[in-house]
DOBAMAR-8918 format. One record per residue (C-alpha): residue in one letter; x, y, z. Coordinates in steps of 0.25 Angstrom, whole numbers. Each point is the difference from the previous one (the first is absolute). Example, Ala and Ser with C-alpha at 12.3 -4.5 7.8 and 13.67 -1.06 7.14 Angstrom:
BEGIN
<type: A; X: 49; Y: -18; Z: 31>
<type: S; X: 6; Y: 14; Z: -2>
***
This chain:
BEGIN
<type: X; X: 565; Y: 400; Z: 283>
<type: X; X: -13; Y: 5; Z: -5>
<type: X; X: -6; Y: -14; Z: -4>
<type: X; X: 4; Y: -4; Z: 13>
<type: X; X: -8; Y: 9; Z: 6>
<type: X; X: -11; Y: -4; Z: -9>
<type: X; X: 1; Y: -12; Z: 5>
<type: X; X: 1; Y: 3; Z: 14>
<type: X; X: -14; Y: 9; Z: -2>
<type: X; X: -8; Y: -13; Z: -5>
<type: X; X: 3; Y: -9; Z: 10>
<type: X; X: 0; Y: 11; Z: 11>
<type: X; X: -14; Y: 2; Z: -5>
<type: X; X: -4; Y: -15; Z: -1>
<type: X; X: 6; Y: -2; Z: 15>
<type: X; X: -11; Y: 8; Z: 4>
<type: X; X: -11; Y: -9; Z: -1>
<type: X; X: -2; Y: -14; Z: 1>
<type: X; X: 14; Y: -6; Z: -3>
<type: X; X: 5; Y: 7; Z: 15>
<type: X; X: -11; Y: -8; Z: 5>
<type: X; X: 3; Y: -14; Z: -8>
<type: X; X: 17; Y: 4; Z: 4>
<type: X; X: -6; Y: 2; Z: 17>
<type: X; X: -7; Y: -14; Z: -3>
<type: X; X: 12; Y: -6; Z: -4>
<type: X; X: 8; Y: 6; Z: 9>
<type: X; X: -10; Y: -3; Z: 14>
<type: X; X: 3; Y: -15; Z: -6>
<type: X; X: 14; Y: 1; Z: 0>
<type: X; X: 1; Y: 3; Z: 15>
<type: X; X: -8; Y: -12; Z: 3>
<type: X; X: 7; Y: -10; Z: -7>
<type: X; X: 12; Y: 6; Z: 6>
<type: X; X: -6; Y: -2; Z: 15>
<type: X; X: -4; Y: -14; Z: -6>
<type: X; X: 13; Y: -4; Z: -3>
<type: X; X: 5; Y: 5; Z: 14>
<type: X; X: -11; Y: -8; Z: 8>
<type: X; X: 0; Y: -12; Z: -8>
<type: X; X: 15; Y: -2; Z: 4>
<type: X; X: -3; Y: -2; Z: 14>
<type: X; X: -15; Y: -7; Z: -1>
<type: X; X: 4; Y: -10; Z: -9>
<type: X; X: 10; Y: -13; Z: 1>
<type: X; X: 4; Y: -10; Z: -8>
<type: X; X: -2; Y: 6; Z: -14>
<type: X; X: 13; Y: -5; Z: -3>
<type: X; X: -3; Y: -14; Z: 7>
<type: X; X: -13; Y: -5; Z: -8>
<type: X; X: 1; Y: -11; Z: -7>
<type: X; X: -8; Y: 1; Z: -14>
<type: X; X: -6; Y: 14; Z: 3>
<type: X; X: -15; Y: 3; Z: -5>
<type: X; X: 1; Y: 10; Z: -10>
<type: X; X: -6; Y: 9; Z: 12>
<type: X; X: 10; Y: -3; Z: 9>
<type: X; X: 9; Y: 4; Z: -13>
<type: X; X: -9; Y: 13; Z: -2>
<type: X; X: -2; Y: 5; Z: 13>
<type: X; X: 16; Y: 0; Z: 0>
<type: X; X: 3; Y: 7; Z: -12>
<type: X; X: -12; Y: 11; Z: 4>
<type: X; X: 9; Y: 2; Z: 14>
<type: X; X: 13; Y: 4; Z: -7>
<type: X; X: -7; Y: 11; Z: -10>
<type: X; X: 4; Y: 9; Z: 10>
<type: X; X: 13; Y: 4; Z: -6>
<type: X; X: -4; Y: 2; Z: -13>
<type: X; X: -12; Y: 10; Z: 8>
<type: X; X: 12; Y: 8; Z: 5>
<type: X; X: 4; Y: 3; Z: -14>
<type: X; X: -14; Y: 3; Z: -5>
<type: X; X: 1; Y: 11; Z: 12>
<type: X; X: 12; Y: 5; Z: -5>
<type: X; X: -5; Y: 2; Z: -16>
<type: X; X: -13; Y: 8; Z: 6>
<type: X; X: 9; Y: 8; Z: 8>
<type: X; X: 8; Y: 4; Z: -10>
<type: X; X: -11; Y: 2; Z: -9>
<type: X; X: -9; Y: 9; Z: 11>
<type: X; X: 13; Y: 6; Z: 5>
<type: X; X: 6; Y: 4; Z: -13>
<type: X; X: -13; Y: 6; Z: -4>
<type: X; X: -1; Y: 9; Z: 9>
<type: X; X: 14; Y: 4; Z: 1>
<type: X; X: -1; Y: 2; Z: -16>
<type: X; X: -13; Y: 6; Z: 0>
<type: X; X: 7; Y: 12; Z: 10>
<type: X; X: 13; Y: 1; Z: -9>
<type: X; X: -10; Y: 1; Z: -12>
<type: X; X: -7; Y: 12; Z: 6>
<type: X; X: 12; Y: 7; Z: 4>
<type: X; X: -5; Y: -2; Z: 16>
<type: X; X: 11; Y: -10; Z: 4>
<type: X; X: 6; Y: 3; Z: 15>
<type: X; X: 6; Y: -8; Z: 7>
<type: X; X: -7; Y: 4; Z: 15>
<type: X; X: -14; Y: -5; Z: -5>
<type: X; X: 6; Y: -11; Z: -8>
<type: X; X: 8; Y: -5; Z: 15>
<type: X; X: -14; Y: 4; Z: 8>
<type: X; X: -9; Y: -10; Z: -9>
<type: X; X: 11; Y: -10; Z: 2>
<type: X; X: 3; Y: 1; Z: 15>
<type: X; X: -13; Y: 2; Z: 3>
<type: X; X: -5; Y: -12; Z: -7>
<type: X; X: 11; Y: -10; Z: 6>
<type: X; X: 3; Y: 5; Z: 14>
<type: X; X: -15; Y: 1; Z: 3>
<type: X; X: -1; Y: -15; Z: 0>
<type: X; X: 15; Y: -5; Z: 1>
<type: X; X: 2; Y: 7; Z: 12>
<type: X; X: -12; Y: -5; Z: 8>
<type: X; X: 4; Y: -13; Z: -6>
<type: X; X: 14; Y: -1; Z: 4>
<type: X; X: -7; Y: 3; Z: 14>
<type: X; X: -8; Y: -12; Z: 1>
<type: X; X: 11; Y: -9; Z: -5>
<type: X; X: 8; Y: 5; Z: 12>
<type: X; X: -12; Y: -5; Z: 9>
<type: X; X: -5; Y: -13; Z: -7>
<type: X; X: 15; Y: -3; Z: 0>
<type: X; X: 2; Y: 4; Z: 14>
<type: X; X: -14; Y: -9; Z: 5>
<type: X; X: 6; Y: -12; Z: -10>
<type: X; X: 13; Y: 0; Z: 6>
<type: X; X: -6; Y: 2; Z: 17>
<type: X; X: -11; Y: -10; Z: -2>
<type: X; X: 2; Y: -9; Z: -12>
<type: X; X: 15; Y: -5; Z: 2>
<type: X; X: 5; Y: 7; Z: -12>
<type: X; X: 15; Y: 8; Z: -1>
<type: X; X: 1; Y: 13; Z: -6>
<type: X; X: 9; Y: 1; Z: -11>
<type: X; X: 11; Y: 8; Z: 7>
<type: X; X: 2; Y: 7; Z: 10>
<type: X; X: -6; Y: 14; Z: 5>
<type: X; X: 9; Y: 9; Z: -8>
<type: X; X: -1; Y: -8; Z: -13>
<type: X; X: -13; Y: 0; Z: 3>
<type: X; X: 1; Y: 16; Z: 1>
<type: X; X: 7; Y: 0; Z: -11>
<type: X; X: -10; Y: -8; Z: -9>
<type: X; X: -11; Y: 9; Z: 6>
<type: X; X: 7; Y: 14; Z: -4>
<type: X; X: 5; Y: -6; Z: -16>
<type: X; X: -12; Y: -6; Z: -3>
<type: X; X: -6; Y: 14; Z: 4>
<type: X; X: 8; Y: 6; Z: -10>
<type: X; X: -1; Y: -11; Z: -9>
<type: X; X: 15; Y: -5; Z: 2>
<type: X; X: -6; Y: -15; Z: 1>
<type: X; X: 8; Y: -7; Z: -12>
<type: X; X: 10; Y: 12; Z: -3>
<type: X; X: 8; Y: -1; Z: 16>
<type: X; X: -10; Y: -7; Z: 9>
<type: X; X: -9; Y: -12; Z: -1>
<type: X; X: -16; Y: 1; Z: 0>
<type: X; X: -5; Y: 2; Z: 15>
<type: X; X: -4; Y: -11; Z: 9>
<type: X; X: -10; Y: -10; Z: -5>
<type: X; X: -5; Y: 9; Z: -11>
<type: X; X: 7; Y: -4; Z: -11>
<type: X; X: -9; Y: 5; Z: -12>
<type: X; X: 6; Y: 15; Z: 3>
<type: X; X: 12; Y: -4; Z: -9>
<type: X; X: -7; Y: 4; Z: -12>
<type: X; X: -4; Y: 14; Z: 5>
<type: X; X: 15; Y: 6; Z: 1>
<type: X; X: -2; Y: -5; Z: -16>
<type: X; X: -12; Y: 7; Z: -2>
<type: X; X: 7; Y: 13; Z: 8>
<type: X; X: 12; Y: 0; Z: -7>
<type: X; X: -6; Y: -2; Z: -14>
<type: X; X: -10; Y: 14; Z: 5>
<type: X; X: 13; Y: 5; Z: 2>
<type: X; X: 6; Y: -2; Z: -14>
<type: X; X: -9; Y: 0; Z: -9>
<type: X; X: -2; Y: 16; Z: 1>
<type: X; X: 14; Y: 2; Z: 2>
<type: X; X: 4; Y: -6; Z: -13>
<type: X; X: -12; Y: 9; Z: -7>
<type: X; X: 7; Y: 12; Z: 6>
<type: X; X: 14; Y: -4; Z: -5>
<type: X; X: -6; Y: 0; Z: -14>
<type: X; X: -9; Y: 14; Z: 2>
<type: X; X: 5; Y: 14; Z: -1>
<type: X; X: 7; Y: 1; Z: 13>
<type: X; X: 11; Y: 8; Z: 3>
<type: X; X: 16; Y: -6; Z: -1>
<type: X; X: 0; Y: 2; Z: 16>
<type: X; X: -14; Y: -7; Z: 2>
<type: X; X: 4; Y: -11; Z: -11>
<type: X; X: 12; Y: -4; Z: 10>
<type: X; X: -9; Y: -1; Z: 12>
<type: X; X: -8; Y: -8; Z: -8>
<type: X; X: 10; Y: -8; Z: -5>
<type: X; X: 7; Y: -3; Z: 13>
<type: X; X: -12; Y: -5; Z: 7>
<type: X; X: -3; Y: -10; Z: -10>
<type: X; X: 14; Y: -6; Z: 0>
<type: X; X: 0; Y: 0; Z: 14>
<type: X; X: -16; Y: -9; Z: 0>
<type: X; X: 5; Y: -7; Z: -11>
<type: X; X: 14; Y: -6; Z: 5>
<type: X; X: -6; Y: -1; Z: 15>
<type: X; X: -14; Y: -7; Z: -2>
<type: X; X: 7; Y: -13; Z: -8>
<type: X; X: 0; Y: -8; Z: -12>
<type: X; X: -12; Y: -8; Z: 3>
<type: X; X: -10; Y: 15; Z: 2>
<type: X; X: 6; Y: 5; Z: -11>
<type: X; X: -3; Y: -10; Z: -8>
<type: X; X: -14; Y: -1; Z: 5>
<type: X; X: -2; Y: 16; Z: -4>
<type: X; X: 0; Y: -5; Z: -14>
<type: X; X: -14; Y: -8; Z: 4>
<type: X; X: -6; Y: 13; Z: 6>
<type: X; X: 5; Y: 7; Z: -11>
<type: X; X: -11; Y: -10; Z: -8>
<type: X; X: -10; Y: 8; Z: 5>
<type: X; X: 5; Y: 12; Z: -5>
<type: X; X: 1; Y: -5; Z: -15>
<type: X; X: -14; Y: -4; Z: 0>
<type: X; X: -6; Y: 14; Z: 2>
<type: X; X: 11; Y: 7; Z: -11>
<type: X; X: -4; Y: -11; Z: -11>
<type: X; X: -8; Y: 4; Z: -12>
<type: X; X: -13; Y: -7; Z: -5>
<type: X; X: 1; Y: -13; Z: -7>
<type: X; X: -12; Y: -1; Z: -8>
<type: X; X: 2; Y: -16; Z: -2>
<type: X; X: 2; Y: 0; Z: 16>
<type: X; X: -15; Y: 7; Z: 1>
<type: X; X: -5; Y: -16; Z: -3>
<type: X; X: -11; Y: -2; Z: 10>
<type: X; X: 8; Y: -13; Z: 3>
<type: X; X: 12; Y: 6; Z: 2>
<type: X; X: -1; Y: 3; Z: 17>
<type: X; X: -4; Y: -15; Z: 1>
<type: X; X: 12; Y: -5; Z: -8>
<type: X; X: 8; Y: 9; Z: 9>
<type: X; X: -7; Y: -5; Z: 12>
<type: X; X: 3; Y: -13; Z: -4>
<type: X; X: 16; Y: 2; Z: -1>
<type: X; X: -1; Y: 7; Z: 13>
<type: X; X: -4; Y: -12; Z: 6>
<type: X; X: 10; Y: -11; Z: -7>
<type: X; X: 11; Y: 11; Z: 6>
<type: X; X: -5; Y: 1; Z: 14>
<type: X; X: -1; Y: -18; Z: 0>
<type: X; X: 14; Y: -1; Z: -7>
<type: X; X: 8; Y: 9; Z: 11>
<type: X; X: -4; Y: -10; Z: 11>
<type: X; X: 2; Y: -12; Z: -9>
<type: X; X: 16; Y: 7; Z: -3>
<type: X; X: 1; Y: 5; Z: 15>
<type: X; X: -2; Y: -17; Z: 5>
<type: X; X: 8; Y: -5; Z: -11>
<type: X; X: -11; Y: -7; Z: -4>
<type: X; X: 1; Y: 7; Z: -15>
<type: X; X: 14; Y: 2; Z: -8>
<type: X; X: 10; Y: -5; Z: 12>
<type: X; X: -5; Y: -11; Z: 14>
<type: X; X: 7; Y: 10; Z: 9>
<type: X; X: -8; Y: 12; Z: 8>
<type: X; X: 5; Y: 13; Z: -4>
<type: X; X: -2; Y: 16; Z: 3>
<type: X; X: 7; Y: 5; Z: -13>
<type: X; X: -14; Y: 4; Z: -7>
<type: X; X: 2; Y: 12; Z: -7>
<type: X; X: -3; Y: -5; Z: -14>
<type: X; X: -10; Y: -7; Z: 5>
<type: X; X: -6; Y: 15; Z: 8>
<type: X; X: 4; Y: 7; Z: -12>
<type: X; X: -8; Y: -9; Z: -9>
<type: X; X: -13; Y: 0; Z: 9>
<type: X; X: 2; Y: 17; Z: 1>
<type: X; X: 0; Y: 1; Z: -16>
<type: X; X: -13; Y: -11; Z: -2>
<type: X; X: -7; Y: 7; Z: 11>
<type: X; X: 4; Y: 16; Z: -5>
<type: X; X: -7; Y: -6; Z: -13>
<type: X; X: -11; Y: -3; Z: 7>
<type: X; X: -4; Y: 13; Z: 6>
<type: X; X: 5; Y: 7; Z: -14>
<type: X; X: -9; Y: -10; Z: -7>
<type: X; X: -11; Y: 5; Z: 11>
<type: X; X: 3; Y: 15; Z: -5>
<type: X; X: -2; Y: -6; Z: -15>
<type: X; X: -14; Y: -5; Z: 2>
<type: X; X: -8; Y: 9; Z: -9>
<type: X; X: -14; Y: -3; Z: 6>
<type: X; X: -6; Y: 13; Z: 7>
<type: X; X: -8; Y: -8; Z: 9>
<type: X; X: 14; Y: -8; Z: 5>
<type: X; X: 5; Y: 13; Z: 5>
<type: X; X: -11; Y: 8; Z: 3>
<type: X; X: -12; Y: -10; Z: 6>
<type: X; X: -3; Y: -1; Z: 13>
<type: X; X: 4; Y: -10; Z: 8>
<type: X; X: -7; Y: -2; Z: 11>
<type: X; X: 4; Y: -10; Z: 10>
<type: X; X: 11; Y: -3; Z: -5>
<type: X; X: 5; Y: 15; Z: -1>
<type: X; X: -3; Y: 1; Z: 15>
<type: X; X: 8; Y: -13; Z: 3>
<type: X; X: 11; Y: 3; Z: -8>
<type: X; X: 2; Y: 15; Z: 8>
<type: X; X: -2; Y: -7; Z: 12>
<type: X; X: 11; Y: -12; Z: 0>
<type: X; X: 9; Y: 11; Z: -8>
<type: X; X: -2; Y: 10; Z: 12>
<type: X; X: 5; Y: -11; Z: 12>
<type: X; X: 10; Y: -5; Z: -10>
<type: X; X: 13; Y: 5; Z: 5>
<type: X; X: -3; Y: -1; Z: 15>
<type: X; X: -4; Y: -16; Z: -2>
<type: X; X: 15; Y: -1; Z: -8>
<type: X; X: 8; Y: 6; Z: 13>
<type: X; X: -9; Y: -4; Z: 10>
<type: X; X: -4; Y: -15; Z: -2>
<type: X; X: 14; Y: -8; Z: 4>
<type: X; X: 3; Y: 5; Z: 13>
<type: X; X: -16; Y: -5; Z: 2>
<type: X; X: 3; Y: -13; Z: -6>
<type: X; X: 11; Y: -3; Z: 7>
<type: X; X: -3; Y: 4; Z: 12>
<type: X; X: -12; Y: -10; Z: -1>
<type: X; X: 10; Y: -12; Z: -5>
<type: X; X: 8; Y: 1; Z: 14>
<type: X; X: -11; Y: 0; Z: 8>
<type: X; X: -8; Y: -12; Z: -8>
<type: X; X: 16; Y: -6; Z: 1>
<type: X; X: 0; Y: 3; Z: 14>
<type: X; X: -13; Y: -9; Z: 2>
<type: X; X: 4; Y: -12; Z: -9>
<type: X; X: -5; Y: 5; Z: -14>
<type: X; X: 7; Y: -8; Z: -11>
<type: X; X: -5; Y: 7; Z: -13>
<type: X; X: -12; Y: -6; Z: -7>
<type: X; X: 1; Y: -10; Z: -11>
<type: X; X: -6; Y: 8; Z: -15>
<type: X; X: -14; Y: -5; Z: -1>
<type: X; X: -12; Y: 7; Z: -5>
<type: X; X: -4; Y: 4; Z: 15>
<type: X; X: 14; Y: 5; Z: 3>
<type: X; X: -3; Y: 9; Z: -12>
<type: X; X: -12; Y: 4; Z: 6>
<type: X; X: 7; Y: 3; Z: 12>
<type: X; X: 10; Y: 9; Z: -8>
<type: X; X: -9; Y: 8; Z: -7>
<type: X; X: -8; Y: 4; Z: 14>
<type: X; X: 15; Y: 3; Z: 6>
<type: X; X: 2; Y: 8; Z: -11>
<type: X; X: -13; Y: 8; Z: 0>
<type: X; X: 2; Y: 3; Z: 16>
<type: X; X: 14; Y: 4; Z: -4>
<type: X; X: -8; Y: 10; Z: -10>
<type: X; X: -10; Y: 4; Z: 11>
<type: X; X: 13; Y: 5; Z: 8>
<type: X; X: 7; Y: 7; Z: -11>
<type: X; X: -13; Y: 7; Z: -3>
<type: X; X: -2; Y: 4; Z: 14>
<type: X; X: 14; Y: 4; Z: 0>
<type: X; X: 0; Y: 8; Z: -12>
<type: X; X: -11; Y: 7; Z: 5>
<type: X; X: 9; Y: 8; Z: 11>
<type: X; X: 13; Y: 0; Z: -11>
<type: X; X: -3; Y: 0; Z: -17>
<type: X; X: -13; Y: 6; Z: 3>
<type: X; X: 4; Y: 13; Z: 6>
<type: X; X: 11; Y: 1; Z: -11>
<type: X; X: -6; Y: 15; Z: -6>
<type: X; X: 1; Y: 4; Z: 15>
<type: X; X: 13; Y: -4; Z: 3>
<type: X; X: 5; Y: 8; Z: -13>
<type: X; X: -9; Y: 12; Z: 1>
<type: X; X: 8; Y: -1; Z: 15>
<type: X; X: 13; Y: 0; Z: -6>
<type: X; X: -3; Y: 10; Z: -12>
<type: X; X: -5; Y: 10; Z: 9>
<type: X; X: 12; Y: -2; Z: 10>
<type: X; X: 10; Y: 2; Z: -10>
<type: X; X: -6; Y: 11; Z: -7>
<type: X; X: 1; Y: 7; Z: 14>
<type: X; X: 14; Y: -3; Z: 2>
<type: X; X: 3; Y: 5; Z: -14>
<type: X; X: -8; Y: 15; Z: 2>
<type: X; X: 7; Y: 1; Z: 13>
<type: X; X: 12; Y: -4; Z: -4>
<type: X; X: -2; Y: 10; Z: -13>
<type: X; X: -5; Y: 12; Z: 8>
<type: X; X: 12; Y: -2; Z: 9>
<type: X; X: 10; Y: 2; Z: -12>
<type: X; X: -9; Y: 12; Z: -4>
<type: X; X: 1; Y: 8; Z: 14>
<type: X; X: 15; Y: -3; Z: -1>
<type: X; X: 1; Y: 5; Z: -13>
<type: X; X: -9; Y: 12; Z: 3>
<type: X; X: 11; Y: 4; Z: 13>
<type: X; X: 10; Y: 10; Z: -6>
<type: X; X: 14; Y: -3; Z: -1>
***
């Protein structure tokens, strides 16, 4: 335990500098290419239907399907910043679980909720004005709307409405939930708290599935990377650029599997090997990153980059749930009007990356009024429920106080 915590100490420390802003890059990135594969699905047509493609035409295709292997890039950082800091408060012996669930609800629910919102309207307008059917009827639809509140979606209800990305926050929620509760099963906990514990995790475990367990092993790559010891023949300056380079094959074989085009001739959605091998080349990738010896690698200033890097990380989550209902939304109407989809050219590219930017400009403005005011909606919460607690406390002490 002790050379974990070593461990843990060194690459707490080297998350401090430049790697966070090399991981906020990467992970800015990854909600792009996610919203790219979205919005490619309804602008282009007839990928499939070219004779003799171009190898752009080829290229531009295999760039629009690195959006699933974006979504298990997001779940390796996760694990690796979420376990860290549930980790780091275990270490210090300040672990609780009301900061811990503050941070966490305060973090999601200050954009799911405003989210889930403006899926309700842009589905409302798209279904009034644009000749499209709601999916379901206004009780299912009620229903979505409270599970995928609670992050029910994939556990006892479907993903609400349009905006089908929320599917992999109730993984994301479930794994905040497990993670510490299986620290806590193997702490110094009493018999009584141990059983609690115990309890709850069966109970996540044999309701959220086989597919989100299996995928809390990828989130759990995150994890590994920041208890590892240091390597010294992984310190290669080479040695992030061969891990960049295997991160790549693995994000360009998932979609090669997933259309049958690599191993079988038949589409397929089983890809957890495939997910589990991009999550260990891309955990190697950040821990090579941690490897680096070069002081100036951690430490320099980054300039531009640094500032570009904070800003796409900071509207990240708010383009992930926001951008479908958008996009679709736009589909029907361009439908509605005779828009047949655009054959994949280099103008229609062009046309792709400006939709994507405007769709970036949103999100932005949007996070604005949501991630942005994050520390005030925790600060909120922190002072509300340390309220309820003293009242709650001094009214147990006035009873107490009351003779017999």
């Amino acid at each position: 335990m002790r050379k974990l915590y070593s461990n843990f100490l060194k690459t707490n420390n080297l998350l401090e500098g430049n790697v966070s802003i090399y991981l906020d890059f990467i992970r800015g990135i990854s909600a792009i290419l996610v919203v790219m594969e979205h919005l490619s699905s309804r602008l282009f047509v007839g990928y499939g239907n070219v004779e003799n493609p171009t190898i752009f035409v080829q290229l531009l295709h295999l760039l629009n399907m690195l959006g699933g292997p974006a979504v298990i890039i997001f779940f390796v950082l996760s694990g690796v910043f979420i376990s860290r800091s549930v980790l780091k408060a275990f270490y210090e012996r300040k672990w609780a679980w009301k900061s811990y669930l503050i941070n966490r609800f305060s973090r999601l629910y200050v954009v799911l909720i405003p989210a889930l919102i403006l899926t309700f309207i842009l589905d409302g307008l798209t279904a009034n004005f644009f000749e499209f059917q709601r999916y379901g009827d206004a009780i299912t639809n009620l229903t979505q709307f409270v599970g995928n509140l609670f992050f029910l979606q994939n556990v006892f209800v479907g993903t609400y409405g349009t905006n089908y990305p929320l599917w992999s926050l109730s993984y994301e929620f479930w794994y905040y939930m497990l993670f510490p509760l299986i620290l806590l099963l193997f702490s110094k906990q009493g018999k009584m708290k141990k059983a609690i514990y115990l309890i709850i995790t069966v109970l996540i475990v044999s309701s959220i599935g086989t597919r989100m367990n299996s995928y809390f092993f990828i989130w759990l790559a995150g994890t590994v990377v920041i208890l590892l010891p240091s390597i010294n023949i992984l310190k290669r300056w080479y040695v992030p650029i061969i891990a960049l380079i295997l991160v790549i094959v693995a994000s360009v074989v998932r979609p090669l599997v997933m259309t049958g085009r690599l191993f079988t001739n038949e589409w397929t959605t089983d890809l957890i090997f495939v997910d589990i091998f991009i999550a260990l080349v891309f955990g190697f990738f950040v821990y090579s990153l941690l490897q680096v010896p070069f002081t100036k690698f951690h430490n320099v200033d980054l300039g531009w980059l640094g500032k570009f890097s904070r800003l796409i990380a900071g509207f990240s989550f708010s383009l992930y749930v926001i951008h479908y209902p958008i996009i679709n939304m736009v589909y029907r109407w361009g439908a509605m009007n005779g828009y047949g989809g655009l054959q994949p050219t280099i103008f229609s590219f062009i046309v792709e990356l400006l939709l994507v930017t405007l769709l970036c400009i949103i999100a932005y403005l949007f996070s604005k009024l949501t991630e942005a005011q994050t520390p005030k909606v925790r600060k909120f919460l922190e002072s509300k429920t340390n309220a309820f607690i003293n009242r709650e406390r001094n009214k147990q002490i006035r009873k107490e106080s009351i003779p017999g």
